[in-house]
PDB file with one MODEL, atoms N, CA, C and O in Angstrom:
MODEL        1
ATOM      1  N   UNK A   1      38.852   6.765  -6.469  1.00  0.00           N
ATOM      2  CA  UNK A   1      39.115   7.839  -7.402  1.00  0.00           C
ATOM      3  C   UNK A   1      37.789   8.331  -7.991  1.00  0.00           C
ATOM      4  O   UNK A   1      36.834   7.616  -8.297  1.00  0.00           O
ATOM      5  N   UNK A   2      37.873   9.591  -8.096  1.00  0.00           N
ATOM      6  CA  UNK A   2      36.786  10.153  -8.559  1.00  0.00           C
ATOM      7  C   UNK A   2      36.055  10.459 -10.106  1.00  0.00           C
ATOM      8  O   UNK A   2      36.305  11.586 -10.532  1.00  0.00           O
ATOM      9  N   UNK A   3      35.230   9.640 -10.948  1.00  0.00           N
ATOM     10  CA  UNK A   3      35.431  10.120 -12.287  1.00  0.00           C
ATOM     11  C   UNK A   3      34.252  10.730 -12.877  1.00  0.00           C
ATOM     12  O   UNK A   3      33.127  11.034 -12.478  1.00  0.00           O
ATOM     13  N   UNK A   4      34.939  10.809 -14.029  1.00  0.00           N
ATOM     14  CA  UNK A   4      33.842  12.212 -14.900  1.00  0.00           C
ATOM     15  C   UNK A   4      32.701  11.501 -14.498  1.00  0.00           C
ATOM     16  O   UNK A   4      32.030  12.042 -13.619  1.00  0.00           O
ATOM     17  N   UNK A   5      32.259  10.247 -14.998  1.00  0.00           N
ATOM     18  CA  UNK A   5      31.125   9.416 -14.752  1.00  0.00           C
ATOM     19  C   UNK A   5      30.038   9.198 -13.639  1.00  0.00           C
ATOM     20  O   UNK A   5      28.832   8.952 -13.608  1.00  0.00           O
ATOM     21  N   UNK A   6      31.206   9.441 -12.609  1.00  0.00           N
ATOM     22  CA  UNK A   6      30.198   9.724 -10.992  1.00  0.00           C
ATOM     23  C   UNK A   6      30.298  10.796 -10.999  1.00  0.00           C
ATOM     24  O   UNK A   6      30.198  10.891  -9.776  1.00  0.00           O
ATOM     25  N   UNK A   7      30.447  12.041 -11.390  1.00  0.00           N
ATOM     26  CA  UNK A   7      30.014  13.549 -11.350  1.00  0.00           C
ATOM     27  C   UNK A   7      29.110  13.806 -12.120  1.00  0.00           C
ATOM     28  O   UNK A   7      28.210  14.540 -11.712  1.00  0.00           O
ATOM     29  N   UNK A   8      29.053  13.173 -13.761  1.00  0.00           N
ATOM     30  CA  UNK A   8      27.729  13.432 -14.651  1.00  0.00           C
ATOM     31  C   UNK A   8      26.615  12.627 -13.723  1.00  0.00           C
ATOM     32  O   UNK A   8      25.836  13.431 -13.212  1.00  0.00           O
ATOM     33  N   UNK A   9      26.347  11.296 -13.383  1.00  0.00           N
ATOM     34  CA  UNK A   9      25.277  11.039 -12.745  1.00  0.00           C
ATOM     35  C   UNK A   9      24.433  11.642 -11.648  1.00  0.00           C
ATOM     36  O   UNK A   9      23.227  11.483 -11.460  1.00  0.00           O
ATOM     37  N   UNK A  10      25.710  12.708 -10.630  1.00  0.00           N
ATOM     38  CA  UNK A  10      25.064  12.963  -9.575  1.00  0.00           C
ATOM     39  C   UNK A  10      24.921  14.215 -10.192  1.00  0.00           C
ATOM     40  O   UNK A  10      24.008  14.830  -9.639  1.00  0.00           O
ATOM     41  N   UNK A  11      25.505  14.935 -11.224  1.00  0.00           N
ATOM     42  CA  UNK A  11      24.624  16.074 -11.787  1.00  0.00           C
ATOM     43  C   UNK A  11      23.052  15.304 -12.100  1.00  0.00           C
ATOM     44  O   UNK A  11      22.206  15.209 -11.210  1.00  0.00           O
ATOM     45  N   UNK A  12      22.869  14.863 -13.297  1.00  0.00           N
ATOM     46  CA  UNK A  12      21.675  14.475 -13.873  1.00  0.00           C
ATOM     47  C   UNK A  12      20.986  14.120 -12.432  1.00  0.00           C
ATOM     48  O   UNK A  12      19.880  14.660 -12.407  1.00  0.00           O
ATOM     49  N   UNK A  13      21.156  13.652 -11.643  1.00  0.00           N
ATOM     50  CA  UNK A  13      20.328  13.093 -10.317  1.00  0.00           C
ATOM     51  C   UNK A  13      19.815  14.506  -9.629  1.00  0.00           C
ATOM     52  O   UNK A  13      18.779  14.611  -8.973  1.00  0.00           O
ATOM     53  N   UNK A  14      20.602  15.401  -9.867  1.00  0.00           N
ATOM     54  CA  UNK A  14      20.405  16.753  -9.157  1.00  0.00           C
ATOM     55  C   UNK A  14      19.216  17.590  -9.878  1.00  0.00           C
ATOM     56  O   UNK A  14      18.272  18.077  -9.255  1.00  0.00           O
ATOM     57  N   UNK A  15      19.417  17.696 -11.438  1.00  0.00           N
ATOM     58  CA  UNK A  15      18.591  17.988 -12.274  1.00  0.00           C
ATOM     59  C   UNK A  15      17.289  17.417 -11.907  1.00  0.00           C
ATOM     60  O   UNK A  15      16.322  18.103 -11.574  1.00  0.00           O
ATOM     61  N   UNK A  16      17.307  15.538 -12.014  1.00  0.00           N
ATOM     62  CA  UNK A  16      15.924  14.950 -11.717  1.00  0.00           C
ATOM     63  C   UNK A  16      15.057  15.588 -10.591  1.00  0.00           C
ATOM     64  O   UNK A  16      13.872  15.911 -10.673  1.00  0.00           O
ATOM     65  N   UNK A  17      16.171  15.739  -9.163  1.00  0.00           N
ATOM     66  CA  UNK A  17      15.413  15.782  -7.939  1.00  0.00           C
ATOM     67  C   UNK A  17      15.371  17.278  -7.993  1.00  0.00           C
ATOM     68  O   UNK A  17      15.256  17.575  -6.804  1.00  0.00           O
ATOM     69  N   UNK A  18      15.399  18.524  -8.760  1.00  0.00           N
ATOM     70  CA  UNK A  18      15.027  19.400  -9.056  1.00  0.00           C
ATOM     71  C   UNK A  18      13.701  19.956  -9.083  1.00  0.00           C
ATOM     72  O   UNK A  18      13.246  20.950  -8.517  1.00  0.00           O
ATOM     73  N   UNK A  19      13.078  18.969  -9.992  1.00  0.00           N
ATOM     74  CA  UNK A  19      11.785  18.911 -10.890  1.00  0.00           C
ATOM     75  C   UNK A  19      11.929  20.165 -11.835  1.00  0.00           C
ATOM     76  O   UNK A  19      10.910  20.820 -12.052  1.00  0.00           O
ATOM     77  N   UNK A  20      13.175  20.563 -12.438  1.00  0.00           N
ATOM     78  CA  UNK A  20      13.326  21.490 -13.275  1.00  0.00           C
ATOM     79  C   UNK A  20      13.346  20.751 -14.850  1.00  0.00           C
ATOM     80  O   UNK A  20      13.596  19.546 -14.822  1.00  0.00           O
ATOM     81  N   UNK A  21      13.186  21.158 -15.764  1.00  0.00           N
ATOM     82  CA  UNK A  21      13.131  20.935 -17.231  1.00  0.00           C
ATOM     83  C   UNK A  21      14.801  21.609 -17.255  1.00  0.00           C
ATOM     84  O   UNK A  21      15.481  22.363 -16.558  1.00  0.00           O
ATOM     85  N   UNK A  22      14.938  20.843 -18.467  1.00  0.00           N
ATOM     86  CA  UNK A  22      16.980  21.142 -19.076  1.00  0.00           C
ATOM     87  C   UNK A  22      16.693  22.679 -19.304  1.00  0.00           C
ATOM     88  O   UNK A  22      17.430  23.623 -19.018  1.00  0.00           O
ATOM     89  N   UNK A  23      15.474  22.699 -19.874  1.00  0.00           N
ATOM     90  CA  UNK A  23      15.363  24.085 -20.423  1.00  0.00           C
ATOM     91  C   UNK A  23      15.398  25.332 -19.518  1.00  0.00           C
ATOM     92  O   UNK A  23      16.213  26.250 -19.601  1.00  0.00           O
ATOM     93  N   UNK A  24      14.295  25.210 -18.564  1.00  0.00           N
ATOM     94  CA  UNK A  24      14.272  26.138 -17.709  1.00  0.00           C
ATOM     95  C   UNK A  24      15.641  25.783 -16.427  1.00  0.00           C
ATOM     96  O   UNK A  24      15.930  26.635 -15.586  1.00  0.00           O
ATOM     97  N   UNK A  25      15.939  25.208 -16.454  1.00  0.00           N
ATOM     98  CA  UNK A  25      17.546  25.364 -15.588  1.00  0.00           C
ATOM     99  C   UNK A  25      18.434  26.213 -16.815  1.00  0.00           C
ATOM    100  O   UNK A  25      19.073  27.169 -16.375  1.00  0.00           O
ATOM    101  N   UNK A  26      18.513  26.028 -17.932  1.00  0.00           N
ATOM    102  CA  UNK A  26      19.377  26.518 -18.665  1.00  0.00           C
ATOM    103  C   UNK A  26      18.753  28.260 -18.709  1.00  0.00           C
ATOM    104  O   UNK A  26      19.432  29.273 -18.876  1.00  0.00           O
ATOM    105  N   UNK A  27      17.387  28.170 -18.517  1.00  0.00           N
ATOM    106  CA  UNK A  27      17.342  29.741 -18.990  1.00  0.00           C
ATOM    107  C   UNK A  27      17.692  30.351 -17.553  1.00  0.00           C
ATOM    108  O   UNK A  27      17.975  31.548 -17.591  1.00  0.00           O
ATOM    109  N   UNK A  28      17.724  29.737 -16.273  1.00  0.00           N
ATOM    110  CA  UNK A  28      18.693  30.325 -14.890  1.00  0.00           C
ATOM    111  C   UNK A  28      19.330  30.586 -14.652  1.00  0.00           C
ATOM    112  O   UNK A  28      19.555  31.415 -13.770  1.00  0.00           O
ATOM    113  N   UNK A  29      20.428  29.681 -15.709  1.00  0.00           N
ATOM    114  CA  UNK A  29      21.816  29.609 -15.773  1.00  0.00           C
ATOM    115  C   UNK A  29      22.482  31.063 -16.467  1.00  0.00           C
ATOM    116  O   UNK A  29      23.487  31.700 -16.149  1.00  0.00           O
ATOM    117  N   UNK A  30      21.234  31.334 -17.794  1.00  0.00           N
ATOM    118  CA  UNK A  30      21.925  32.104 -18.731  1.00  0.00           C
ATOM    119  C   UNK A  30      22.489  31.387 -19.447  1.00  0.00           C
ATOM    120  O   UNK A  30      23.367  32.057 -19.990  1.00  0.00           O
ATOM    121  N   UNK A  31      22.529  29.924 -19.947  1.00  0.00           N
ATOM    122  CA  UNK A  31      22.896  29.329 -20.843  1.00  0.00           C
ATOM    123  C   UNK A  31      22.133  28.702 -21.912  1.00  0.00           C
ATOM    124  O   UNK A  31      20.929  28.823 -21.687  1.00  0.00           O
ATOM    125  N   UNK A  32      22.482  27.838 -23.407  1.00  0.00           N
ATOM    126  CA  UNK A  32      21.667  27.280 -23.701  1.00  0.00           C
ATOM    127  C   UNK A  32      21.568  25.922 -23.454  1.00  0.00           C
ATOM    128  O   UNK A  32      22.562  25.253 -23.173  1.00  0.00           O
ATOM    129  N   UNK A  33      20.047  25.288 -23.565  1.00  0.00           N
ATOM    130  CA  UNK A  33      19.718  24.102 -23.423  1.00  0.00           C
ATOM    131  C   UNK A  33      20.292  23.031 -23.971  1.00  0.00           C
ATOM    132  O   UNK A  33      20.104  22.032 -23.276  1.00  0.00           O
ATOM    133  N   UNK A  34      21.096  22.774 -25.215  1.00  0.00           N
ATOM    134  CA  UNK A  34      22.270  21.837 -25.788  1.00  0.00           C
ATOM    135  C   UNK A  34      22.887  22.058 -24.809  1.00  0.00           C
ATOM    136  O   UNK A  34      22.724  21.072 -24.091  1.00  0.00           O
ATOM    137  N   UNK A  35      23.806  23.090 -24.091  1.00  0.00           N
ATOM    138  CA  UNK A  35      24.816  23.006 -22.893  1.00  0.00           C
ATOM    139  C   UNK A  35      24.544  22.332 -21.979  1.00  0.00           C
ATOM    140  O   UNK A  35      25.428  21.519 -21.709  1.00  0.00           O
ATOM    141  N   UNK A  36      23.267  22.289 -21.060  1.00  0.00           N
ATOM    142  CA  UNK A  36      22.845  21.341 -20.135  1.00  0.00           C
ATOM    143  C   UNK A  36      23.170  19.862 -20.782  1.00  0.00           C
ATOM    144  O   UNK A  36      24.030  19.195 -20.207  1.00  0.00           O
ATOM    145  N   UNK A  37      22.567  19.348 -21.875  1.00  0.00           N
ATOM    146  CA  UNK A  37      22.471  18.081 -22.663  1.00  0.00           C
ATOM    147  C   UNK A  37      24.296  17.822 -22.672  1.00  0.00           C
ATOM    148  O   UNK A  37      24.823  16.900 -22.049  1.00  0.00           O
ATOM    149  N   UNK A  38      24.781  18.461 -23.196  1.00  0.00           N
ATOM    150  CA  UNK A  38      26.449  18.077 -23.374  1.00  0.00           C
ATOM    151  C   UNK A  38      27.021  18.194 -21.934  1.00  0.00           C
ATOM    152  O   UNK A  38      28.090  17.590 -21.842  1.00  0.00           O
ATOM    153  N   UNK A  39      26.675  18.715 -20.938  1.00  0.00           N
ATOM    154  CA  UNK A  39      26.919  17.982 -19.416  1.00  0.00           C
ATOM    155  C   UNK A  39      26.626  17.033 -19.014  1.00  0.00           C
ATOM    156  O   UNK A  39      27.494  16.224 -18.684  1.00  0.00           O
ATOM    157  N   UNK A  40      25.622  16.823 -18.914  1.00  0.00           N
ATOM    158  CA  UNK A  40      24.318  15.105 -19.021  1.00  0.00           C
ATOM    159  C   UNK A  40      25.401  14.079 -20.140  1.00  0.00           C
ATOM    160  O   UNK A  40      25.767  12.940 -19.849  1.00  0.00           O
ATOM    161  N   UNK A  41      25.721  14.719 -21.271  1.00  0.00           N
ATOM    162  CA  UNK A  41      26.507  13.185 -22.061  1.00  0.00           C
ATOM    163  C   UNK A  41      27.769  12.820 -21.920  1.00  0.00           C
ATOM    164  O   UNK A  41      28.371  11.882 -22.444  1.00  0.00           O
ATOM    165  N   UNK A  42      28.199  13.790 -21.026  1.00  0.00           N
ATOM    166  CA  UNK A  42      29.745  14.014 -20.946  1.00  0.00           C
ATOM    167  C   UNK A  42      30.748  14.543 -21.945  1.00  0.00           C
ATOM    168  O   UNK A  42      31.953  14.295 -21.907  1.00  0.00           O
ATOM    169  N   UNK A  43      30.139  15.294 -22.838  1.00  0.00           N
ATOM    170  CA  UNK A  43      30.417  15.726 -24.020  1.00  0.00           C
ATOM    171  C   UNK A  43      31.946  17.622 -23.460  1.00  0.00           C
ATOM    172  O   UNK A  43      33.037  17.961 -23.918  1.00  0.00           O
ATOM    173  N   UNK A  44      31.064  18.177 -22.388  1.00  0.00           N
ATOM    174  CA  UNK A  44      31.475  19.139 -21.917  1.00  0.00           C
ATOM    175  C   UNK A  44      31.489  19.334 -20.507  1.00  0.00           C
ATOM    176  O   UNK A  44      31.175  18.230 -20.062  1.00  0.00           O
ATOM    177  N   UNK A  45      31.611  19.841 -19.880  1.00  0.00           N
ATOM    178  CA  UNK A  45      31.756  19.843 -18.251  1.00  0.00           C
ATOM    179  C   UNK A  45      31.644  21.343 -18.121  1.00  0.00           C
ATOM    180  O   UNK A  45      32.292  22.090 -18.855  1.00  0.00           O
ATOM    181  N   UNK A  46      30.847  21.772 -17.215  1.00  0.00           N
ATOM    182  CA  UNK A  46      30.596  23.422 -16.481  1.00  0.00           C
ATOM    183  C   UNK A  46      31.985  24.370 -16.060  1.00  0.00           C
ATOM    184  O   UNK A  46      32.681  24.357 -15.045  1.00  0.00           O
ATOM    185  N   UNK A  47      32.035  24.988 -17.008  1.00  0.00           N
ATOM    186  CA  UNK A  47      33.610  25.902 -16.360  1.00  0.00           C
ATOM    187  C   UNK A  47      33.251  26.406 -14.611  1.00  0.00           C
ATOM    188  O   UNK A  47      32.086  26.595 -14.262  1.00  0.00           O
ATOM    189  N   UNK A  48      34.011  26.517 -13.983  1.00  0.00           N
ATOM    190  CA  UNK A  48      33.538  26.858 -12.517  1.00  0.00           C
ATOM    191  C   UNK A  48      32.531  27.914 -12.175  1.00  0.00           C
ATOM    192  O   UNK A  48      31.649  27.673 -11.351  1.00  0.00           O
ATOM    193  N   UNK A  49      32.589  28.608 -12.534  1.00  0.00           N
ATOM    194  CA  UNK A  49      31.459  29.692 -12.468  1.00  0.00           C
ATOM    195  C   UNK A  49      30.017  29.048 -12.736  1.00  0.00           C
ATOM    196  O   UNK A  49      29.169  29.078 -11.845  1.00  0.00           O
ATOM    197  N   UNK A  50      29.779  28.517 -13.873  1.00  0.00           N
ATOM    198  CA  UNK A  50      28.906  28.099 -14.443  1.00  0.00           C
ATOM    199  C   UNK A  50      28.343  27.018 -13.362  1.00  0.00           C
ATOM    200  O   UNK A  50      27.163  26.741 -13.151  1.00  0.00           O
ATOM    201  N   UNK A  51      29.715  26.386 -12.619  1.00  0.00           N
ATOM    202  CA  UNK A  51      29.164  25.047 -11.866  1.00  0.00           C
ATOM    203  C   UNK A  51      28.548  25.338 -10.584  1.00  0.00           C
ATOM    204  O   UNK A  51      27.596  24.644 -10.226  1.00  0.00           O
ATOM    205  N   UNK A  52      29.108  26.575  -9.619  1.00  0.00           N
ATOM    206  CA  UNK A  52      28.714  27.302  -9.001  1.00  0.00           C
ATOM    207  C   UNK A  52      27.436  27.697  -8.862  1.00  0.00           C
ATOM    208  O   UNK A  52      26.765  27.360  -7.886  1.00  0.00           O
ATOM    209  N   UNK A  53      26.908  28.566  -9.975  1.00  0.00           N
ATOM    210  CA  UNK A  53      25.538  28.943 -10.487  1.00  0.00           C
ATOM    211  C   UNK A  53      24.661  27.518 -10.443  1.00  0.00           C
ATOM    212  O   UNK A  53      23.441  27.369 -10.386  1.00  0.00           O
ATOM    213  N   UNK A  54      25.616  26.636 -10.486  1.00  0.00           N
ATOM    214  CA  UNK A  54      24.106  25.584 -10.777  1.00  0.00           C
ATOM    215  C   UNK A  54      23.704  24.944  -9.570  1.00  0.00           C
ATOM    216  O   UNK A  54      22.575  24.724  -9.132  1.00  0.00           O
ATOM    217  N   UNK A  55      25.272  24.583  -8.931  1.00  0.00           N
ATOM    218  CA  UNK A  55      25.120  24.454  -7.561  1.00  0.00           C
ATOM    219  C   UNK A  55      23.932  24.998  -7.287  1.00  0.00           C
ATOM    220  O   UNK A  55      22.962  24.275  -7.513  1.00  0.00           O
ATOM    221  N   UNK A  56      23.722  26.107  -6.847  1.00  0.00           N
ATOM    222  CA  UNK A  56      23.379  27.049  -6.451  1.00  0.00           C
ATOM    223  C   UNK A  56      21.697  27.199  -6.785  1.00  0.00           C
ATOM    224  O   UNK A  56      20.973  27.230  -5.790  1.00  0.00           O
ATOM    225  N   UNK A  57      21.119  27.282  -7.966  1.00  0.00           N
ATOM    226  CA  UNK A  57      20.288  26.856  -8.874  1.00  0.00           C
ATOM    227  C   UNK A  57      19.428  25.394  -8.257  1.00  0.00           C
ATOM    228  O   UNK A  57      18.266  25.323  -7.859  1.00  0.00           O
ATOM    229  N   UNK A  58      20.339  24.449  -8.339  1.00  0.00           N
ATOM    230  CA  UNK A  58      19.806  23.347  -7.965  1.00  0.00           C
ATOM    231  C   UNK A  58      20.003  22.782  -6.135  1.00  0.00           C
ATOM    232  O   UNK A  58      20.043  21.697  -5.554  1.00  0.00           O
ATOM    233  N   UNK A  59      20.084  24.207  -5.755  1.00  0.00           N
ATOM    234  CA  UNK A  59      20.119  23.936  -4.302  1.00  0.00           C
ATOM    235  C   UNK A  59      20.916  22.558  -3.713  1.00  0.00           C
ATOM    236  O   UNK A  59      20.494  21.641  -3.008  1.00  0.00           O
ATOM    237  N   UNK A  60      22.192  22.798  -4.281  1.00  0.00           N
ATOM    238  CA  UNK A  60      22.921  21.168  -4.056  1.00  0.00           C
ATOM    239  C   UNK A  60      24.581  21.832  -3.456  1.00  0.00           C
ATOM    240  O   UNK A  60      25.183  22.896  -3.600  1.00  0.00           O
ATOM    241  N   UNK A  61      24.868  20.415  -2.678  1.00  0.00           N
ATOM    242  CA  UNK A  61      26.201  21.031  -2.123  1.00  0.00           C
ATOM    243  C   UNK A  61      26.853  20.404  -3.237  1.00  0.00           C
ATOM    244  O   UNK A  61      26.584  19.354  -3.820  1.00  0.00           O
ATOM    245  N   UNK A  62      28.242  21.695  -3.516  1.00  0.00           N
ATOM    246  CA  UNK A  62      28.983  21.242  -4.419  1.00  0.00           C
ATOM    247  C   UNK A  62      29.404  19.928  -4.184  1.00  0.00           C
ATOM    248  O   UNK A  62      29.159  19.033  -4.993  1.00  0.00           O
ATOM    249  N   UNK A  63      30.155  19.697  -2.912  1.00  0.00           N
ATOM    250  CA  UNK A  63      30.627  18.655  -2.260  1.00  0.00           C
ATOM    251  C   UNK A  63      29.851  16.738  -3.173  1.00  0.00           C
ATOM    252  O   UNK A  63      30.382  15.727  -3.633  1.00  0.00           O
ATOM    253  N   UNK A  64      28.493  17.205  -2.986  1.00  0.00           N
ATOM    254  CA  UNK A  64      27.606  16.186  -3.275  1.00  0.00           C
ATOM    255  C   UNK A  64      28.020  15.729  -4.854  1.00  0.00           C
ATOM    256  O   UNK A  64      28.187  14.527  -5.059  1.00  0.00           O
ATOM    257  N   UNK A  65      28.174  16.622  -5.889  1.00  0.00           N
ATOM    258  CA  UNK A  65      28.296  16.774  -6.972  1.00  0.00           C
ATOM    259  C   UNK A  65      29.757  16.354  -7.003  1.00  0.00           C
ATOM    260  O   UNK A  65      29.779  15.162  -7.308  1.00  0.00           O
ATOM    261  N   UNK A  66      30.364  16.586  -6.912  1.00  0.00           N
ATOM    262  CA  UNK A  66      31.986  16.072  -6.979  1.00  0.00           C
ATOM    263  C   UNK A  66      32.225  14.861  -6.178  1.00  0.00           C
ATOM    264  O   UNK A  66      33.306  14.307  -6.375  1.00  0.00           O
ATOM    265  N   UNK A  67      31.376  14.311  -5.259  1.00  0.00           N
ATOM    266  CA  UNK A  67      31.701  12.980  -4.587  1.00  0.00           C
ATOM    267  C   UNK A  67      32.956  13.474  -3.517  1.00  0.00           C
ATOM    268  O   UNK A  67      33.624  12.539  -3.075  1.00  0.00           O
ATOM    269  N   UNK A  68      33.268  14.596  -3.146  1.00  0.00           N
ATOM    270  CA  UNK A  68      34.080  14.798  -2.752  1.00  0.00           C
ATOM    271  C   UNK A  68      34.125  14.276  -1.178  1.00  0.00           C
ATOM    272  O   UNK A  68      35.238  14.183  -0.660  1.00  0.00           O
ATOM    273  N   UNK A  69      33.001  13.947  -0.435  1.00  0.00           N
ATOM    274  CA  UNK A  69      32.770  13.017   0.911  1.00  0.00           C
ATOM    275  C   UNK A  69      32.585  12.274   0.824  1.00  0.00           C
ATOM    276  O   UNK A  69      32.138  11.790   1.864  1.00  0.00           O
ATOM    277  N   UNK A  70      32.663  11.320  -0.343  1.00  0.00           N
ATOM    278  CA  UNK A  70      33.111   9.860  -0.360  1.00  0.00           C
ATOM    279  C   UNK A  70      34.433   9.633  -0.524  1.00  0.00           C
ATOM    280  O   UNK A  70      34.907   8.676   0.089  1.00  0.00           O
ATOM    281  N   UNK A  71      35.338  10.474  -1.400  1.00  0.00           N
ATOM    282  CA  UNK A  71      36.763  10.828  -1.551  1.00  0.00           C
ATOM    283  C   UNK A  71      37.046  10.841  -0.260  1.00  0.00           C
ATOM    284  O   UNK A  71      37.593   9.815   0.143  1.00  0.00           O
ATOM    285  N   UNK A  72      36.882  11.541   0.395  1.00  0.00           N
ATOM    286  CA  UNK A  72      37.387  11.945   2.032  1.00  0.00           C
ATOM    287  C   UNK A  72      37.123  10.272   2.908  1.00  0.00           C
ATOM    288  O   UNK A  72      37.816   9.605   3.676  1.00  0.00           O
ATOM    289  N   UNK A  73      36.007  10.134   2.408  1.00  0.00           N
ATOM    290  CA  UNK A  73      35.838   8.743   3.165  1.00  0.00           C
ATOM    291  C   UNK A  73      36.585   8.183   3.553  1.00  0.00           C
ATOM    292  O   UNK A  73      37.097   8.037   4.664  1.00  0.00           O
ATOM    293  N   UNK A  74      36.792   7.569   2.022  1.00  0.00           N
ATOM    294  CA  UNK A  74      37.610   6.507   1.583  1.00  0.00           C
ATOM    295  C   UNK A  74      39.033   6.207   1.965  1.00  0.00           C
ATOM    296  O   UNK A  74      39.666   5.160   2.100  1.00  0.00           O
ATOM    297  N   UNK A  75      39.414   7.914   2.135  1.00  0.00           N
ATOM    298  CA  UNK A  75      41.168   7.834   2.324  1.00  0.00           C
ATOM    299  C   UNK A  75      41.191   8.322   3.635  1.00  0.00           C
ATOM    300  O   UNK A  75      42.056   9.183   3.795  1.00  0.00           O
ATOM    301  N   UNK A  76      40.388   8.001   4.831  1.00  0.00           N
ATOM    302  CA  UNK A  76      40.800   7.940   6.032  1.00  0.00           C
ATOM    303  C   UNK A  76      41.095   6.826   7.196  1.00  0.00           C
ATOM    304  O   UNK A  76      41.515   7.181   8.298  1.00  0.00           O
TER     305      UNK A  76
ENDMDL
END
């Protein structure tokens, strides 16, 4: 099963292997920099659009970010 917990890490992991600052991803995004931080604490989660853009931003497959090919793995 998939949880908030393994989606915030492989965000923040995405951020790290970025080499972007919270800040300057947030000014990409069009968002503010507390918003990045309350994703990172699990405080808030990216409405889809937003998650998209970051995808996107952080050159990452959504897939990777949701664990969703370990999900698939697992249940075959």
């Amino acid at each position: 099963m998939i949880t908030l917990e393994q989606i915030r890490e492989r965000l923040a992991e995405a951020i790290r292997n970025s080499g972007m600052t919270q800040t300057e991803l947030a000014r990409r995004l069009g968002i503010r920099q507390p918003t990045i931080g309350q994703y990172l604490s699990g405080r808030s989660m990216p409405a889809l659009d937003t998650f998209a853009n970051l995808c996107k931003v952080l050159d990452v497959d959504a897939n990777d970010i949701l664990c969703l090919d370990e999900h698939t793995d697992s249940t075959r």
